[in-house]
C-alpha positions as CSV (number, residue, x, y, z in Angstrom):
1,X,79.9,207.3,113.5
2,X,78.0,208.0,117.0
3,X,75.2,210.5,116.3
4,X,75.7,214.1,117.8
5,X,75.0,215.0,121.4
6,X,72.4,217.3,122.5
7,X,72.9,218.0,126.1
8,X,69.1,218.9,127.8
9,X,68.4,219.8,131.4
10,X,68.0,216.2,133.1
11,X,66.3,215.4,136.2
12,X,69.0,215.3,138.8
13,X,70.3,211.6,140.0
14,X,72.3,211.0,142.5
15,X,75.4,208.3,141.2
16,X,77.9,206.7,143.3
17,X,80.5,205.3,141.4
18,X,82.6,202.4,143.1
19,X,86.4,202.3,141.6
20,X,88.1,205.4,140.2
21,X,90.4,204.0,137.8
22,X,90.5,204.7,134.2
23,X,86.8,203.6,133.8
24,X,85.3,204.7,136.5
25,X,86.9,208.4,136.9
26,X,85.7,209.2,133.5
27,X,82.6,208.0,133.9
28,X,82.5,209.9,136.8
29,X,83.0,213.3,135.5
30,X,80.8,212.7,132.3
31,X,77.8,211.4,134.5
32,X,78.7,214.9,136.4
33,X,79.2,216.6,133.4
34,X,75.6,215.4,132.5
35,X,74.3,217.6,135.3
36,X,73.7,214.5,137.6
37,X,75.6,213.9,141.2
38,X,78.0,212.1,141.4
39,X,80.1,210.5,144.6
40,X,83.2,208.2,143.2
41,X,85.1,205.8,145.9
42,X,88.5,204.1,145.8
43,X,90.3,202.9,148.4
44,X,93.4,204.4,146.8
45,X,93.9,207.5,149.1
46,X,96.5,209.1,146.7
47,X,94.5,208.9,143.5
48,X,91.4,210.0,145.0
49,X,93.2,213.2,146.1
50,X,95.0,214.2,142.8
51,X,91.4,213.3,141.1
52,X,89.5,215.9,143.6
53,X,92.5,218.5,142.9
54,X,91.7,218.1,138.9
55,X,94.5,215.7,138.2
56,X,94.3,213.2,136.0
57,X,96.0,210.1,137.1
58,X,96.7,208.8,134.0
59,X,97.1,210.1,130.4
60,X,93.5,210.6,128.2
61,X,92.8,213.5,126.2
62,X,90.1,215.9,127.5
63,X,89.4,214.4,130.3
64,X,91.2,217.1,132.2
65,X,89.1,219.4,131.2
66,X,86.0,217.4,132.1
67,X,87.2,216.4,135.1
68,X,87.9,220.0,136.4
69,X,84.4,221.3,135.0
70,X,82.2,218.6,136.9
71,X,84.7,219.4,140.0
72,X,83.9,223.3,139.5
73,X,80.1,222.5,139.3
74,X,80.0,220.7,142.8
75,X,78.2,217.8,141.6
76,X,81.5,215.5,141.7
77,X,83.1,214.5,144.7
78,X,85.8,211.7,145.5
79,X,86.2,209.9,148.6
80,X,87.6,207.0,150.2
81,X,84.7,206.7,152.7
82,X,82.3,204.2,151.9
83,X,79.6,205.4,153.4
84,X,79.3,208.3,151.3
85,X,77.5,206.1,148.9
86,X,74.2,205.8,150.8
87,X,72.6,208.4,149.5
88,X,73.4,207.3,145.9
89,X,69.8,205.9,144.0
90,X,71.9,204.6,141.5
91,X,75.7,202.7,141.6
92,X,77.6,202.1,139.1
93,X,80.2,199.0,139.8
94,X,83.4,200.5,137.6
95,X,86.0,198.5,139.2
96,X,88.7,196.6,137.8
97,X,89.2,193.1,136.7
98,X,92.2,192.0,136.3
99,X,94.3,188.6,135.2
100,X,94.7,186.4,138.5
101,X,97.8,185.3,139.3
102,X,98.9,181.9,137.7
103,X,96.0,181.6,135.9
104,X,93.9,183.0,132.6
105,X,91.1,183.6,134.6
106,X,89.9,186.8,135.9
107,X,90.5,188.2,139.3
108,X,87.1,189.5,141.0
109,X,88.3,190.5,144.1
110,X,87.6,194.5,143.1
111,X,83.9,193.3,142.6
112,X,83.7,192.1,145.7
113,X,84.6,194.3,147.6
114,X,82.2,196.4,145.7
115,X,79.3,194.2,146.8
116,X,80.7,194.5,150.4
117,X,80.7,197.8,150.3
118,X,76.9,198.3,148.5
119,X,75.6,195.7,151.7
120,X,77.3,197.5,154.2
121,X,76.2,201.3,153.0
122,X,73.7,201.2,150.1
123,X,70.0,202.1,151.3
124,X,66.5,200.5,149.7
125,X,64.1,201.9,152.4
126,X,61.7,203.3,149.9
127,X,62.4,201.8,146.6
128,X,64.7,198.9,145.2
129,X,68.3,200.6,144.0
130,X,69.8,200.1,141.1
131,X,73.2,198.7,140.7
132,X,74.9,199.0,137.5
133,X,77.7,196.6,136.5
134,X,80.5,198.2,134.1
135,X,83.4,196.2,134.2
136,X,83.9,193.4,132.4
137,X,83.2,190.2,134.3
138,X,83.0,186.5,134.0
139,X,79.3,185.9,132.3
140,X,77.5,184.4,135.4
141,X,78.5,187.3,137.4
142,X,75.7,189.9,137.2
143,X,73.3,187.0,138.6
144,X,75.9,186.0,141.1
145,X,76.0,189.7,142.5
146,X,72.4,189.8,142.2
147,X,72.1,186.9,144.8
148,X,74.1,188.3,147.2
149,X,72.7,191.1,147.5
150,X,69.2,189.5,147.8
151,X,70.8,187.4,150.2
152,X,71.8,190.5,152.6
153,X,68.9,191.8,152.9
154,X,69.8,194.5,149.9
155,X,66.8,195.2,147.7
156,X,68.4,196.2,144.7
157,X,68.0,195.7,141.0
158,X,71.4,194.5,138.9
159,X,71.4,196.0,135.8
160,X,74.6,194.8,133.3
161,X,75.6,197.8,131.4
162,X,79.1,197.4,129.5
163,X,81.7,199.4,129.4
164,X,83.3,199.8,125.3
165,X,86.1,202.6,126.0
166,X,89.3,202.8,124.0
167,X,91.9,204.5,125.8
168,X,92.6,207.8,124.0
169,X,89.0,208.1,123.2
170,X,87.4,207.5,126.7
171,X,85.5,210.4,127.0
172,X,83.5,210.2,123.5
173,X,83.6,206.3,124.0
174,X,81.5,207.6,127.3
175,X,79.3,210.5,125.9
176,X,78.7,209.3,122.6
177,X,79.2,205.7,122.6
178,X,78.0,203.7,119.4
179,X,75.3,201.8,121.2
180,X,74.4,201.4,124.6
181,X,73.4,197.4,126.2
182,X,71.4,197.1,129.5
183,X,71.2,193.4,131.1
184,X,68.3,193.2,132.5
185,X,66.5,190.5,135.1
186,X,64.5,188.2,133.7
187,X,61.6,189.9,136.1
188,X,60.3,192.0,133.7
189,X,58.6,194.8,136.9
190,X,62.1,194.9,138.1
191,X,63.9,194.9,134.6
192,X,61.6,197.8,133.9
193,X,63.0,200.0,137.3
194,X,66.9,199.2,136.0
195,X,65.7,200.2,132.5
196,X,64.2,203.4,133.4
197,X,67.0,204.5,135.6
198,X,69.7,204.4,133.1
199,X,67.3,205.9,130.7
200,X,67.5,208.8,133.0
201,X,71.0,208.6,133.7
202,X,71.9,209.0,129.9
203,X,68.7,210.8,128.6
204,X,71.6,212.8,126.4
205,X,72.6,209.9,124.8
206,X,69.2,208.0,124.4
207,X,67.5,211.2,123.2
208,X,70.1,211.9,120.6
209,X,69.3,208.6,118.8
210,X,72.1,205.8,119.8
211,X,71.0,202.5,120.0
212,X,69.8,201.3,123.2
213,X,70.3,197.2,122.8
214,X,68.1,195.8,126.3
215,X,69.3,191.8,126.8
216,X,70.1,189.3,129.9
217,X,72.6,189.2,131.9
218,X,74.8,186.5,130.2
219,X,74.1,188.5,126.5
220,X,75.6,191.8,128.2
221,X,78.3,190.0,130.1
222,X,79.9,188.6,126.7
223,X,78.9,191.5,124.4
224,X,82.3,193.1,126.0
225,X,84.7,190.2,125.7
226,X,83.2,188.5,122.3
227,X,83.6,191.8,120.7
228,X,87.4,192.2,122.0
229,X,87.9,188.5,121.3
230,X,86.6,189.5,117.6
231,X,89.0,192.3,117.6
232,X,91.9,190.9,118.6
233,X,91.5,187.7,116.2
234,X,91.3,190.0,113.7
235,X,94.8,191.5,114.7
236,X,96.1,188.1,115.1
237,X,95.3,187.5,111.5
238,X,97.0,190.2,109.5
239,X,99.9,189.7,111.9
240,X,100.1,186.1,110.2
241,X,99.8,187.1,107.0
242,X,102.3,189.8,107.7
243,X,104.3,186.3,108.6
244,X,103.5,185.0,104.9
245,X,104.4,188.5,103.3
246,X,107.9,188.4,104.9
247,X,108.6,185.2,103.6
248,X,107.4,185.6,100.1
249,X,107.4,189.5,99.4
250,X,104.3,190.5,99.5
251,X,103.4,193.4,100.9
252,X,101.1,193.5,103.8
253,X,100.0,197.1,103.9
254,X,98.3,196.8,100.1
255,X,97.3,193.4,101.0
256,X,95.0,194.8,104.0
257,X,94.1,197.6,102.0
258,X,92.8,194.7,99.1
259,X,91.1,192.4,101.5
260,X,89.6,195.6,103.6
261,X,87.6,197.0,100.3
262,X,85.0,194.0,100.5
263,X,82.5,195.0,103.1
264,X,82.4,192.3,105.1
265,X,85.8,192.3,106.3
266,X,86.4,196.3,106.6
267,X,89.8,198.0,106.7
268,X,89.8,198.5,110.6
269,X,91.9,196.2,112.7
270,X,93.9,195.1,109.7
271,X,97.3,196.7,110.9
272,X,99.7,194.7,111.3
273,X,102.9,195.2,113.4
274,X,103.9,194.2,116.9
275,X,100.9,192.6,118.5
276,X,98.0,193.7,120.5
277,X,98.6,194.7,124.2
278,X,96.8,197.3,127.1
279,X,94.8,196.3,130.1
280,X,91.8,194.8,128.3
281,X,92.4,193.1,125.1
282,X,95.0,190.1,126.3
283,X,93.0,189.7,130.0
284,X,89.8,189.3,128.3
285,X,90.6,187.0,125.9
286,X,92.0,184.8,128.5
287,X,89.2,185.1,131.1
288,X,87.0,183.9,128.3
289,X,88.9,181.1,127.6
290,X,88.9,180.4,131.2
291,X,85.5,180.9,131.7
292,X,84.3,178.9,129.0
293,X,86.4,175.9,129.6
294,X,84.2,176.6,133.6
295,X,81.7,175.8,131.3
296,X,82.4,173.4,129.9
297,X,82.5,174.2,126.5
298,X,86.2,175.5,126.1
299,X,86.3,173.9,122.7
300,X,84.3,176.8,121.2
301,X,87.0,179.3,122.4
302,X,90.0,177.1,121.2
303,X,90.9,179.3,118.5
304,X,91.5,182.2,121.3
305,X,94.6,180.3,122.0
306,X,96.5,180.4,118.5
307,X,95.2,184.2,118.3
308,X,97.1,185.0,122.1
309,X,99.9,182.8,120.3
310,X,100.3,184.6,117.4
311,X,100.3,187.8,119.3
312,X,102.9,187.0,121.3
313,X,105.0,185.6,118.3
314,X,104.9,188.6,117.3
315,X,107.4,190.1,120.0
316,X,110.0,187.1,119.2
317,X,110.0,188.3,115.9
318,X,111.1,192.2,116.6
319,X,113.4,191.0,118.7
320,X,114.7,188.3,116.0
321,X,114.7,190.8,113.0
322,X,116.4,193.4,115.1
323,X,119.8,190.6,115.8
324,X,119.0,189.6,112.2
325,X,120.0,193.5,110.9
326,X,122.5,193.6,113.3
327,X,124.9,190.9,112.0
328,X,123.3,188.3,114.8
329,X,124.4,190.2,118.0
330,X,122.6,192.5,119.8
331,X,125.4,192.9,122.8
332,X,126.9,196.6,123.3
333,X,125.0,197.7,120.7
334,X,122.7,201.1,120.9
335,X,119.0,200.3,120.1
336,X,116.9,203.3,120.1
337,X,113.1,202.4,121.3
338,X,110.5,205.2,120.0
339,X,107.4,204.7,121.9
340,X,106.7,202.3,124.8
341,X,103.0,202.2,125.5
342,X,100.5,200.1,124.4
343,X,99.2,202.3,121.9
344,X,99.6,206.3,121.3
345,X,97.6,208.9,123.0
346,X,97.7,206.8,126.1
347,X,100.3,206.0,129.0
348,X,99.6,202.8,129.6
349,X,102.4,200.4,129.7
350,X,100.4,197.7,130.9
351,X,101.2,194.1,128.7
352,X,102.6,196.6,126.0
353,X,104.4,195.1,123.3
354,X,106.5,197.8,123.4
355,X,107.8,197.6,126.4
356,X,108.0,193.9,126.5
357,X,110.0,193.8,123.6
358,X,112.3,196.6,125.0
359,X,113.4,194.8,128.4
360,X,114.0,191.7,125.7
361,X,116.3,193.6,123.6
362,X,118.3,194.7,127.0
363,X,118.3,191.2,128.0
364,X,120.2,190.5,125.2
365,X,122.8,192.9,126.2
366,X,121.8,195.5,124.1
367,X,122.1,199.3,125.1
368,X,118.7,200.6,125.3
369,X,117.9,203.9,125.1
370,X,113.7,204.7,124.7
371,X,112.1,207.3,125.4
372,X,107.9,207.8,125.2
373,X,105.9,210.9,125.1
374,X,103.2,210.0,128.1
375,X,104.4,206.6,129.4
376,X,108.3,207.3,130.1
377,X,107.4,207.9,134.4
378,X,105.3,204.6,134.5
379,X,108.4,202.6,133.2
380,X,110.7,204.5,135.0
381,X,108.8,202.8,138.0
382,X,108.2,199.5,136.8
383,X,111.3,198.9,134.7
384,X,114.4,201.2,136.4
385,X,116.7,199.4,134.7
386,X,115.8,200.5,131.4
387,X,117.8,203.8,130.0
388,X,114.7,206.8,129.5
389,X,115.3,210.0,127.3
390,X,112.7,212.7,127.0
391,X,113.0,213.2,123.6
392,X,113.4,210.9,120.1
393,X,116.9,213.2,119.0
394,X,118.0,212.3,122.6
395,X,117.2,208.0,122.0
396,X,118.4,208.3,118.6
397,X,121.8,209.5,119.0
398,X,124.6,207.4,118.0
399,X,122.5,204.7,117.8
400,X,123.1,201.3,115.4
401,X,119.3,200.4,115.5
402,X,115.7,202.1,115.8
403,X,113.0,200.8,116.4
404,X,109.5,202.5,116.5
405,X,107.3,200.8,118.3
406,X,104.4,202.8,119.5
407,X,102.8,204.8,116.6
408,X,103.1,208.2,118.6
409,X,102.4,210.7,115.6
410,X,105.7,213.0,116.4
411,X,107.5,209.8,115.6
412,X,105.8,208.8,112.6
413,X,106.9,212.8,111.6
414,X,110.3,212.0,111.5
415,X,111.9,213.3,109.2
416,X,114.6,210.5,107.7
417,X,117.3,212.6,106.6
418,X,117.2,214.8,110.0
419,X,116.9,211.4,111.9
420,X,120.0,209.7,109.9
421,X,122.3,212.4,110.6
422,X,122.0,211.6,114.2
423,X,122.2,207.8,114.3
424,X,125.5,205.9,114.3
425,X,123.5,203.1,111.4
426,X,121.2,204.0,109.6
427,X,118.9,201.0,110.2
428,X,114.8,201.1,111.4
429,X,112.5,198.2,112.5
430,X,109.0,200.2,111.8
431,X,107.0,197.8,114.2
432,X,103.8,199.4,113.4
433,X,104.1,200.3,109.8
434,X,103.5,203.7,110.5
435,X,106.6,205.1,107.8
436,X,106.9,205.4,104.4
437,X,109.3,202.8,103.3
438,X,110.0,204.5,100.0
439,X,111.2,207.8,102.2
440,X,113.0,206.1,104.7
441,X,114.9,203.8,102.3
442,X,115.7,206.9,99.7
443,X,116.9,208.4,102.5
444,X,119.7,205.6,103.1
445,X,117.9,203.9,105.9
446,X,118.1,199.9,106.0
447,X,114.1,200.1,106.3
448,X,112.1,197.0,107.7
449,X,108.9,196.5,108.7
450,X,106.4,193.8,109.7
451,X,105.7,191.8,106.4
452,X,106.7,195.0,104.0
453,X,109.5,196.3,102.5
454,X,110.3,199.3,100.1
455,X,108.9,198.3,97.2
456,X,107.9,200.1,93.6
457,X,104.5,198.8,93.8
């Protein structure tokens, strides 16, 4: 658990933050929040006005409230104007990173326009700046970024300080994060400037006790994507014994719950269900197989392929078991879809299981009717063709299947006997083992889930 904050009156630093997405607008408004100022840029006119109105963009709890206290202070401020930045002593690089087109490799184009933008407005009259890398990024990159900015006549330190937010806990993840990493240039003078800005920048944080882990550029740059890679291989494997459990009877729940007593496996991440998804966990692996096969040494990351395989098995398989409980046809039928993000407490749709396995289930010819507490307006946009309710007694009635696929906790309140009295069949796919079996099926529900059944013991 991250040690309690103890906010202190800091010395004041003036931030610019380059990209106001879901990393860098929090980190906006908790740098602010800190007491320090803080100019964020985007090139995205629209968002940068609903953010300087107050308005969240996108769905994170509390950071609504942070947001509209560091506005109501006057130390935040968002803009499109690059130029604003050139008063900034320090700039944070929070932009995005996303899959590139036709290939596993990551797409930098948001960091470079970054860079662009620190050569054409950044100023080093005085004393070097500091530029500090959040996103996640090939490792080579901080270097790279370094030398072009050298190269323009920028004199700027590069400090690689990684991001480790999980949406729905972004603003803890920000203010009390578990540890802290600075890459630092191997110039231990200049390594010593980047160090002691950031020091400043999160004196709350470093004064309160969390670890401060300083390392090179290439250790910071994988620290992010080795520890989702670990993450999500760790998904991938209790979805495959979830795989075994189906087809011998075991139960996968108390077999996570056996394995995750012995302290050096842990219970976390042993969940099994529909696969992993978001903006970060499926890109990253893939860049890092990418960029390690760059290197030359794609062999080591070989077994990132079979875990991306596995998770995406893992969709075939809802989609399977839901024709399977429906006599082998899915067409005309009413399939009720509870929950179409990613995760709960989030509205992100983006690579969500959830969703993916949705438009499947209308491809083949079923009726879809889903309906999401946050993310229902993002897929209204991005798939129109799918049928969106506003509420689970609205998806569920008359329906011959449901399936819950996003863990949202007012689904995983059901209550069986209220939810069978609206449903044509009385048949559930619990995709993320959030139910009781043993209720559901008492109640007269045809209960499935991903490597458990209803069982005495």
């Amino acid at each position: 658990m991250a040690p309690a904050l103890t906010i202190v009156m800091l010395p004041i630093v003036k931030i610019s933050v380059i990209g106001c997405g879901y990393l860098g607008a929090v980190h906006a408004a908790c740098m602010a929040d800190f007491g320090h100022e803080v100019i964020a840029l985007d090139i995205d006119a629209a968002k940068v006005e609903r953010l300087g109105q107050g308005i969240p963009p996108f769905h994170e709890p509390g950071f609504e409230d942070v947001l509209k206290r560091a506005l109501a202070s006057g130390r935040l401020r968002f803009t499109t104007d690059p130029s604003a930045i050139g008063e900034a002593e320090l700039h944070f690089i929070a932009v995005g990173t996303p899959q590139r087109g036709g290939s596993y490799a990551a797409d930098l184009s948001q960091v470079d326009t970054a860079v662009a933008f620190l050569l054409d407005h950044a100023r080093s009259d005085e004393q070097p700046v500091v530029v500090a890398g959040k996103s996640t990024v090939p490792v080579g990159t901080a270097q790279s970024i370094a030398d072009r900015l050298a190269e323009g006549g920028l004199d700027a330190v590069v400090v690689w300080n990684p991001e480790f937010l999980r949406e729905g806990y972004a603003v803890a993840d920000t203010t009390r994060p578990d540890r802290v990493v600075y890459g630092l240039p191997e110039d231990a003078e200049r390594g010593e400037i980047g160090r002691a800005a950031l020091d400043e920048v999160y004196r709350p944080i470093i004064d309160s006790g969390t670890p401060r882990l300083l390392v090179n550029y290439p250790t910071a740059e994988l620290v992010k994507v080795a520890a989702n890679s670990f993450l999500a291989t760790k998904i991938s494997f209790i979805n495959s014994m979830a795989e075994l459990c189906d087809a011998t009877g075991a139960d996968v729940t108390r077999l996570a719950e056996a394995i995750g007593h012995d302290d050096r496996i842990g219970p976390k991440f042993l969940q099994a269900g529909i696969g992993f998804g978001g903006g970060c966990l499926p890109k990253d692996i893939r860049a890092f197989m990418a960029r390690a096969g760059e290197l030359g040494v794609d062999q080591s990351l070989t077994f990132l392929r079979e875990v991306d395989s596995i998770n995406m098995r893992r969709r075939d398989h809802a989609v399977e078991l839901a024709a399977q409980m429906c006599g082998g046809r899915l067409v005309g039928l009413k399939v009720a879809v509870l929950g179409l993000t990613f995760k709960p407490d989030s509205d992100d749709v983006r690579d969500s299981p959830a969703l993916d396995i949705a438009g499947r289930l209308w491809g083949r010819g079923a009726n879809v009717v889903a309906t999401d507490p946050a993310g229902a307006d993002a897929v209204r946009r991005v798939r129109p063709d799918l049928q969106i309710v506003d509420t689970a007694d609205e998806a569920l009635q008359g329906a011959d299947l449901v399936m819950l696929l996003t863990a949202w906790r007012d689904y995983v309140a059901l209550d069986p006997a209220h939810a069978k009295s609206l449903v044509a069949v009385p048949r559930i796919i619990d995709g993320r083992n959030a139910l009781d079996p043993t209720a559901w099926s008492q109640a007269g529900w045809d209960y499935r889930g991903m490597g458990r059944t209803a069982s005495t013991w």
